[in-house]
C-alpha positions, 0 to 999 in steps of 0.5 A, a space after each residue: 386896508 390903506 392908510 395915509 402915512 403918519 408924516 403925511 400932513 393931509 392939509 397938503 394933500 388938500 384934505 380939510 376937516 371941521 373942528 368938531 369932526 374926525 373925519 378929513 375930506 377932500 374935494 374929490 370925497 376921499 376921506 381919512 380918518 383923523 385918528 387912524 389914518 384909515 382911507 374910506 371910499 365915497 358911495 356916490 357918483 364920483 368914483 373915477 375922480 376918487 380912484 384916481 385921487 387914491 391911486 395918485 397918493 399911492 404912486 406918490 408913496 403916500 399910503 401904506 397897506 395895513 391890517 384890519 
């Protein structure tokens, strides 16, 4: 599994979230787990911009490889 880092402020990377949700989106549909950090992948039509998102915040040094 893939996670944001724990000093990454996912505001700055253009992630929001309701108040009374746990999830952080962003405006591609990447979505972040408020709690773990956990990355989850849309299922819909936009794969490309979301790939490309991720593998952006991967070059960028953002995201870590964990065990699931």
């Amino acid at each position: 599994m893939l996670k944001i880092k724990e000093e990454v402020d996912l505001k700055e990377l253009g992630f929001e979230k309701d108040d009374e949700d746990f999830i952080w989106q962003d405006d591609c549909g990447l979505m972040v787990d408020s709690t773990t950090k956990i990355i989850s992948l849309p299922y819909f039509d936009h794969k490309d911009l979301t790939l490309n998102k991720l593998y952006d915040l991967i070059q960028a040094g953002l995201v870590e490889k964990v065990e699931g």
